[in-house]
Backbone as CSV, one residue per row, in Angstrom:
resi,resn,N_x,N_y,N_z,CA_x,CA_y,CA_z,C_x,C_y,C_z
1,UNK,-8.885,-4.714,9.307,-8.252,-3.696,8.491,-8.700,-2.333,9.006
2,UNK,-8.154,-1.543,8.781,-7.935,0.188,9.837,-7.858,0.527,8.233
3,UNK,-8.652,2.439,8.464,-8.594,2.834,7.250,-8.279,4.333,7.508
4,UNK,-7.719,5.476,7.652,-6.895,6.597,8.517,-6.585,7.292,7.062
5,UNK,-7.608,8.362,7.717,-6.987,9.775,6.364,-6.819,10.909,6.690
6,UNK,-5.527,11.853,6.671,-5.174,13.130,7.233,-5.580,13.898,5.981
7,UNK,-5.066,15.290,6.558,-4.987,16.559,5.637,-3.883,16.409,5.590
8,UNK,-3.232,16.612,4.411,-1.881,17.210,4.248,-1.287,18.480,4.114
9,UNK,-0.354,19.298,4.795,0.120,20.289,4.606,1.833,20.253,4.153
10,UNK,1.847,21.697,3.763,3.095,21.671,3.382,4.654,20.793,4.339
11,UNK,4.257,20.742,6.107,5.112,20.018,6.942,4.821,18.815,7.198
12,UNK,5.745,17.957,6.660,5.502,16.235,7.323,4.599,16.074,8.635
13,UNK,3.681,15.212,8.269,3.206,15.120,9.435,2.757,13.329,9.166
14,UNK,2.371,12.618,11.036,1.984,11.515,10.401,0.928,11.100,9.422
15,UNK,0.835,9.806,8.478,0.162,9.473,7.974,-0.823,7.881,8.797
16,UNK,0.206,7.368,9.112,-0.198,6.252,10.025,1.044,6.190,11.066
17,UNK,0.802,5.628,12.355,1.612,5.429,13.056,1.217,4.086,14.066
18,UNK,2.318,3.122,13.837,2.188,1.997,14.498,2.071,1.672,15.900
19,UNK,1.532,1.836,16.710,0.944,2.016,18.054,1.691,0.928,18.641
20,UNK,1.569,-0.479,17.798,1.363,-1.881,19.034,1.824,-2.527,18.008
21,UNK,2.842,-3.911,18.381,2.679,-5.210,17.319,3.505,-5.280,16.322
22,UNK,2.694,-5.632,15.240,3.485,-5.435,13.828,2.224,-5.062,12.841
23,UNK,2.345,-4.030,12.167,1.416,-3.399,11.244,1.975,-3.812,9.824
24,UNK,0.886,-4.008,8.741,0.960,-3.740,7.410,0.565,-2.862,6.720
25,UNK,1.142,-1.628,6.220,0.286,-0.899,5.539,0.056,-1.593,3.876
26,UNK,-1.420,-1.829,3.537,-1.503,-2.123,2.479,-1.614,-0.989,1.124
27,UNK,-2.327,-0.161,1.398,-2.262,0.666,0.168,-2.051,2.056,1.014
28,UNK,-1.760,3.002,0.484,-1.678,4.670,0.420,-2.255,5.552,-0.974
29,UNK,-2.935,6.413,-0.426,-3.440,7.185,-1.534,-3.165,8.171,-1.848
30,UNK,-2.678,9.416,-1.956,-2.769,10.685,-2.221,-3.363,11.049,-2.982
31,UNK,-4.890,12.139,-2.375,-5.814,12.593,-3.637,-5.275,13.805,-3.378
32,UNK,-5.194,14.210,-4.509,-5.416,15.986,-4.930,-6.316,15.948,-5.656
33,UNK,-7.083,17.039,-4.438,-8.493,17.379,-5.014,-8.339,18.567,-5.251
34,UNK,-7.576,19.684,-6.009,-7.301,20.856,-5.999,-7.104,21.106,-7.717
35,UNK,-7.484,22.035,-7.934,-7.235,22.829,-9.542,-5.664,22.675,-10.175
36,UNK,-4.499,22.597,-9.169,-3.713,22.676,-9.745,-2.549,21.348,-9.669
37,UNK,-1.481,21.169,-10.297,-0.608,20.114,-9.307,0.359,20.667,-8.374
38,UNK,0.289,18.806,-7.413,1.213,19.040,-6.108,2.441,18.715,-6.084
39,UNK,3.464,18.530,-5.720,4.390,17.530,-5.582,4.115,17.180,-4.087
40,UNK,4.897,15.670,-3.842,4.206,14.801,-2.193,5.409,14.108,-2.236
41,UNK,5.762,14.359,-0.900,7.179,13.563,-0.191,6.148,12.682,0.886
42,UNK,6.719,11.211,0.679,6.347,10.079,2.078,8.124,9.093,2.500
43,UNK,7.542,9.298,3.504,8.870,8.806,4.480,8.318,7.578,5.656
44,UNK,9.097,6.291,5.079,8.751,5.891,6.176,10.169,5.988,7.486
45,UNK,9.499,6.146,8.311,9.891,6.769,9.647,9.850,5.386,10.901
46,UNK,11.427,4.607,11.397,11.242,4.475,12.542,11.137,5.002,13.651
47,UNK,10.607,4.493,14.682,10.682,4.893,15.973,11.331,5.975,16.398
48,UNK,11.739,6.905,16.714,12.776,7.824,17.356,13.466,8.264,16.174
49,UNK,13.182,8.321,14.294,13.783,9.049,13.765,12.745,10.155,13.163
50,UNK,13.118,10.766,12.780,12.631,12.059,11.759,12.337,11.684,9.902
51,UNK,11.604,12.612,9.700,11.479,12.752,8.416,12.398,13.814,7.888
52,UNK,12.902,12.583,7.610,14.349,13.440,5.819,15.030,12.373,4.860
53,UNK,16.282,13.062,4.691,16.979,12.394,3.649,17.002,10.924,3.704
54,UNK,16.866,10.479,4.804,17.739,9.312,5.039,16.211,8.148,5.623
55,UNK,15.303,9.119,5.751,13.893,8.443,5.479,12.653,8.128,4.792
56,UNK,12.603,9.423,3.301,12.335,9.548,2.294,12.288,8.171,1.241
57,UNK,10.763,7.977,0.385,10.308,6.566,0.046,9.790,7.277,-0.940
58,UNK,9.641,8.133,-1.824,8.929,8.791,-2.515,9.203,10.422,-2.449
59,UNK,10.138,10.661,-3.442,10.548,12.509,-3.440,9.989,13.027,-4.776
60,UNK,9.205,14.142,-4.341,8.760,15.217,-5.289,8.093,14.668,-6.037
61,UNK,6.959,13.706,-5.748,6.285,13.129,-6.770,5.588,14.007,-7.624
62,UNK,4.877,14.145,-8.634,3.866,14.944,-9.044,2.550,14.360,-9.472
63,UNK,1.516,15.230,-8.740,0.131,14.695,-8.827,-0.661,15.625,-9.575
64,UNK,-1.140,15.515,-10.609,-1.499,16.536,-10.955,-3.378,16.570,-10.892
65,UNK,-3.707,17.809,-10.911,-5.186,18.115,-10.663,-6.169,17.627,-10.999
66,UNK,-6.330,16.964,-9.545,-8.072,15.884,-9.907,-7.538,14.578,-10.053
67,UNK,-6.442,13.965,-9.219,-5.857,12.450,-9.719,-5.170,12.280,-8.004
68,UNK,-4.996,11.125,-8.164,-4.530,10.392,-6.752,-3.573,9.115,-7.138
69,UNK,-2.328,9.534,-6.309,-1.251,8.597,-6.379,-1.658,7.166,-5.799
70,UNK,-1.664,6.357,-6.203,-1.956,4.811,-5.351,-0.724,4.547,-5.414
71,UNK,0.082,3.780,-4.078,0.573,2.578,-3.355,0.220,1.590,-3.148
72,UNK,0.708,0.873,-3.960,0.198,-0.939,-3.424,0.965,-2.117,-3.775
73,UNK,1.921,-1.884,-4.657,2.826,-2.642,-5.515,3.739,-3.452,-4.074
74,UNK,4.008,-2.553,-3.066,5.087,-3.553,-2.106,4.221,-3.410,-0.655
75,UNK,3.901,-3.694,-0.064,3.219,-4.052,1.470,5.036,-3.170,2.487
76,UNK,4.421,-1.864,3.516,5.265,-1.822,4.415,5.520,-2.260,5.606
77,UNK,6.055,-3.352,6.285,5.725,-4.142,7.603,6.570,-2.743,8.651
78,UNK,5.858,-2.454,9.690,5.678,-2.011,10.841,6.541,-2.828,12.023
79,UNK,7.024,-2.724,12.295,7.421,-4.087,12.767,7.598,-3.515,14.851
80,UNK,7.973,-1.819,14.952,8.233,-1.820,16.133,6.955,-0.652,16.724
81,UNK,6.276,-0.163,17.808,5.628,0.633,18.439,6.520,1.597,17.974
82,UNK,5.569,2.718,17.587,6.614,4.291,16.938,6.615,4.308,15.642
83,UNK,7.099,3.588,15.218,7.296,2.880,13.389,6.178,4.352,12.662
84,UNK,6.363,4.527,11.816,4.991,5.617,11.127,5.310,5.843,9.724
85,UNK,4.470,6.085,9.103,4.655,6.858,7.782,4.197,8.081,7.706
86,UNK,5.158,8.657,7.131,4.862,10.361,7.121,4.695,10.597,5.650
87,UNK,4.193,12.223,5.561,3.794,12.675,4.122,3.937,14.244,4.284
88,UNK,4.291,14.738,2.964,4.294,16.215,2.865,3.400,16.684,1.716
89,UNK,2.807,17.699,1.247,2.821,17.874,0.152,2.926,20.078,-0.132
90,UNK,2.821,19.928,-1.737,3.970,21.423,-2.033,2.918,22.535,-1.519
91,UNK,1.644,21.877,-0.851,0.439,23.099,-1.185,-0.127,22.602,0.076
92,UNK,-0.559,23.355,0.835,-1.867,23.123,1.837,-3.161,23.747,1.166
93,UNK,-4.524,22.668,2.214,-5.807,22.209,1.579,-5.773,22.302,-0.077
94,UNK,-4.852,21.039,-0.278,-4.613,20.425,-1.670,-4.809,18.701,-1.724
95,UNK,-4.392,18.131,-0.642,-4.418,16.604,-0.496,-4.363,15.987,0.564
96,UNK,-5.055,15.035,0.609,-6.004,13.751,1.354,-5.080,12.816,1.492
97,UNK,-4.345,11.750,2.506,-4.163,10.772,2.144,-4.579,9.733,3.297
98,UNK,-5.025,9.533,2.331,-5.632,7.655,3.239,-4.671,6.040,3.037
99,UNK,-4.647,5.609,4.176,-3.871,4.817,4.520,-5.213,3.696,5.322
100,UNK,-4.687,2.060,4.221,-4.998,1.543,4.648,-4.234,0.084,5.589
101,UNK,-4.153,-0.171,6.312,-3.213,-1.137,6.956,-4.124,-2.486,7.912
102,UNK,-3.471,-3.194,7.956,-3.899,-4.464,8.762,-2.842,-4.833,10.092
103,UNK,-3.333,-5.238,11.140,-2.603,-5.992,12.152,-2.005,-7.329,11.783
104,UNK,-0.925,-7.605,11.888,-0.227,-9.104,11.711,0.730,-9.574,12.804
């Protein structure tokens, strides 16, 4: 099991990205560790596409101050090299997210 945590800023950026194989991401976190709330866009993203409309898994969530979104209810299979999950959120140095995933 692999355990991978970015900063988040206001522009999508990756959260995990599938290198090799077939990946599982098992859980995702988003902490906001910040005074106020965020809203957080995650996209999962194949190979050669972008983060938007048409890759979006979670829009405008709201997290509010001092709490962290958990993911875990559905497992995302990875399935090609490129494959990634991306994340945004409404505030920079506001939120953490850690991603945990397994090789299968």
């Amino acid at each position: 099991m692999a355990i991978n945590n970015v900063a988040l800023t206001t522009t999508a950026a990756n959260i995990f990205v599938n290198t090799s194989g077939t990946s599982a991401i098992t859980t995702i976190h988003l902490c906001n560790y910040s005074s106020g709330a965020v809203t957080a866009n995650i996209y999962a993203v194949p190979a050669g596409s972008i983060a938007g409309s048409s890759t979006i898994i979670y829009s405008n969530v709201t997290i509010t101050s001092d709490n962290t979104l958990i993911i875990n209810a559905e497992k995302f299979i990875l399935g090609s090299a490129g494959d990634r999950i991306m994340a945004n959120v409404s505030a920079n140095s506001t939120t953490t997210a850690t991603v945990s995933s397994i090789g299968i």
